[in-house]
C-alpha positions in Angstrom: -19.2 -6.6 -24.8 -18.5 -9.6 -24.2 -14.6 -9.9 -25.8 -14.6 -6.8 -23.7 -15.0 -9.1 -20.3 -12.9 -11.9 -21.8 -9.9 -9.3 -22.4 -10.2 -7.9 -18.9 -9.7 -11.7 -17.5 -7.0 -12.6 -19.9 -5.3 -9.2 -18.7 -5.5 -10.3 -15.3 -4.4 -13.5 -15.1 -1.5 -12.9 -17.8 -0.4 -10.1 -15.0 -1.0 -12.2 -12.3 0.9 -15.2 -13.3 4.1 -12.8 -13.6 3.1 -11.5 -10.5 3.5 -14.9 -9.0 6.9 -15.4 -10.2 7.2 -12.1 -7.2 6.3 -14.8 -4.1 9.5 -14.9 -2.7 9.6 -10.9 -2.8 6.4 -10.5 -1.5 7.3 -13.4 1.5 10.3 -10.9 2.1 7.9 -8.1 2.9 5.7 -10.4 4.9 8.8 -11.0 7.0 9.8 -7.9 7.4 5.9 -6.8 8.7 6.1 -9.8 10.9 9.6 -8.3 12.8 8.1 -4.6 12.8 5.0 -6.4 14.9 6.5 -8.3 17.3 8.9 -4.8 17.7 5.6 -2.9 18.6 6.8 -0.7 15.6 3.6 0.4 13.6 2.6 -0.1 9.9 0.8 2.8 8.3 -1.0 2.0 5.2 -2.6 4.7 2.5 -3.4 4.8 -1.4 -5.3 7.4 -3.8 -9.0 6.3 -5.0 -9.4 2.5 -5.1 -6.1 2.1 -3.9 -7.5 3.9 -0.7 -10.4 1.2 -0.5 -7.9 -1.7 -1.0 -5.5 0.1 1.7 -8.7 0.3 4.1 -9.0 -3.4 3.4 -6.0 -4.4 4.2 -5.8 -2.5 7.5 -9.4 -3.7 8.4 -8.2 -7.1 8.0 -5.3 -6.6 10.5 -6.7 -5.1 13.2 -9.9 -7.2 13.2 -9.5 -10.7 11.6 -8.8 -12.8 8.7 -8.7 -16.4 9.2 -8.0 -16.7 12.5 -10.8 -15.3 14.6 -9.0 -15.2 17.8 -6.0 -13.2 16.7 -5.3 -10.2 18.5 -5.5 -7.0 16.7 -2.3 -5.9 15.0 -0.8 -2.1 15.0 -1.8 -1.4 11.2 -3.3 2.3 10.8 -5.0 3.8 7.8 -4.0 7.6 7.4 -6.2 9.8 5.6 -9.0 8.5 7.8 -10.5 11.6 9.6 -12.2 13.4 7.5 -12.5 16.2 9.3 -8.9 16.7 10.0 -8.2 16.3 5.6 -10.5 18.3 4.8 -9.8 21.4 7.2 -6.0 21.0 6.4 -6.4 20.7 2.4 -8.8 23.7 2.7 -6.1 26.1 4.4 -2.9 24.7 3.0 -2.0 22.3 0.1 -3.6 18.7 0.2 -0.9 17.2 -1.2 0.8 18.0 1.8 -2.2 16.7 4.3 -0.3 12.8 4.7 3.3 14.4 5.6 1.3 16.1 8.3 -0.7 13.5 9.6 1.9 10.8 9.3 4.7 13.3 11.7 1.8 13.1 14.8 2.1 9.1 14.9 5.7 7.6 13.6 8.6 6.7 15.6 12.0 5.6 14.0 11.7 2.1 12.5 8.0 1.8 11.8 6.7 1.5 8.1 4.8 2.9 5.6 3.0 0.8 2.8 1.9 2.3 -0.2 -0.7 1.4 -3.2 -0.4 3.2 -6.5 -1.3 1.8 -9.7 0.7 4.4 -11.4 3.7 4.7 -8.9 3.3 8.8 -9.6 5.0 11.2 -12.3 5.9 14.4 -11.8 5.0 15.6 -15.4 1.6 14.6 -15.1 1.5 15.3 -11.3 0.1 11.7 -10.6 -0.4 10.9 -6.9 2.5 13.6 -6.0 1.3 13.3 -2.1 2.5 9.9 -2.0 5.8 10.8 -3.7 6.3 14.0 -1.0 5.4 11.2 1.9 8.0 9.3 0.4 10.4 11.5 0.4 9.2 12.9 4.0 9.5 9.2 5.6 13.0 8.4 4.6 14.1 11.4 6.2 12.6 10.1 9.7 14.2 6.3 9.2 10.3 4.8 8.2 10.7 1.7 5.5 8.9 2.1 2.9 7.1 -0.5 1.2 5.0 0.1 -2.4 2.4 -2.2 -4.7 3.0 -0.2 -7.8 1.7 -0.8 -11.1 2.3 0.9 -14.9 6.5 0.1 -14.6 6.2 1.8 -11.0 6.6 5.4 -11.8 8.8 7.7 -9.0 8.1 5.5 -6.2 9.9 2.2 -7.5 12.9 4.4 -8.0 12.4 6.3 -4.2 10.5 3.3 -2.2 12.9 0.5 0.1 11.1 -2.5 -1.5 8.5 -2.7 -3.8 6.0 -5.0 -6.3 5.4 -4.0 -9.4 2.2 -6.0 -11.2 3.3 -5.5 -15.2 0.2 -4.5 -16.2 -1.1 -1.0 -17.6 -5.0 -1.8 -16.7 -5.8 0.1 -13.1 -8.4 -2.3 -12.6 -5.8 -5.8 -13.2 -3.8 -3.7 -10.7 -6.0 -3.1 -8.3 -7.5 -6.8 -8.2 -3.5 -8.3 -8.0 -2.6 -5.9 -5.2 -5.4 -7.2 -3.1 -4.3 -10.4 -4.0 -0.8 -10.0 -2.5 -2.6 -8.3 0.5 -4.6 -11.3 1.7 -1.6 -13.7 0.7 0.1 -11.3 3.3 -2.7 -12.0 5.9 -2.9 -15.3 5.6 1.5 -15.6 6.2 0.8 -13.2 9.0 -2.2 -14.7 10.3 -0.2 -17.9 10.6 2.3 -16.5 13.5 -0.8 -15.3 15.9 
């Protein structure tokens, strides 16, 4: 058990070191959030499982605070929220579709989308094909799209604008780095309000 434990913190930090050598990447997409705010553009954020926690995180820590307790809130939104509204459109169409739909009642041209997948999605294995058809459905309508990937980055490193990929093929090392780069993007941002 416990070389079990060990492994799974060697894992991490060997990914996250590499990971590190990404910070001038991940202070590009920092920037680019930072122009799409003070544009009044929004940022939608979403993931599948734990990347959906990680995604409500993230968006939590925008629109309420971080460091700076004063800051006003910023225009990140976490689709897939209403429940309601997923579960009555998976049950009489496809859910794969629900985001596409959701997403085409809020955008405008220019705002982004940010996307967490630990496996980046495959069509063989028909891994987190939503994401990929969102994808597809906000290039179309001129939204950047920005991914956290993990596993080599599957269909969305090749389809995505700009994207991190943490080399590492344990979901849970990917999961932990992602948040990682997601407060190191607070903090930046926090730093401007």
């Amino acid at each position: 058990m416990k070389n079990k434990i060990i492994k799974h913190f060697d894992n991490t930090l060997k990914a996250l070191l590499k990971t590190r050598g990404q910070s001038s990447n991940i202070k590009s997409i920092a920037d680019i959030l930072l122009k799409k705010i003070k544009s009044k553009n929004k940022i939608f954020v979403f993931g599948n499982g734990g990347s959906y926690a990680d995604s409500s995180h993230f968006v939590g820590e925008l629109t309420s605070t971080y460091s700076k307790k004063n800051r006003k809130a910023l225009p990140f939104y976490l689709l897939s929220s209403n429940i309601a509204s997923l579960t009555a459109w998976s049950n009489d169409f496809k859910y794969e579709d629900y985001l596409i739909r959701e997403l085409s009642g809020y955008y405008q041209k220019g705002d982004i989308l940010i996307l967490l997948s630990t496996s980046g999605g495959n069509y063989r294995t028909k891994q987190s094909i939503n994401l990929i058809k969102l994808v597809k459905f906000a290039k179309k309508k001129k939204i950047f799209v920005i991914s956290l990937l993990g596993k080599g980055g599957g269909v969305l490193r090749k389809i995505s604008n700009k994207s991190i990929i943490v080399d590492s093929k344990n979901t849970g090392s990917i999961q932990e780095i992602h948040k990682m780069i997601l407060h190191s993007i607070c903090g930046y941002i926090d730093d401007y309000f």
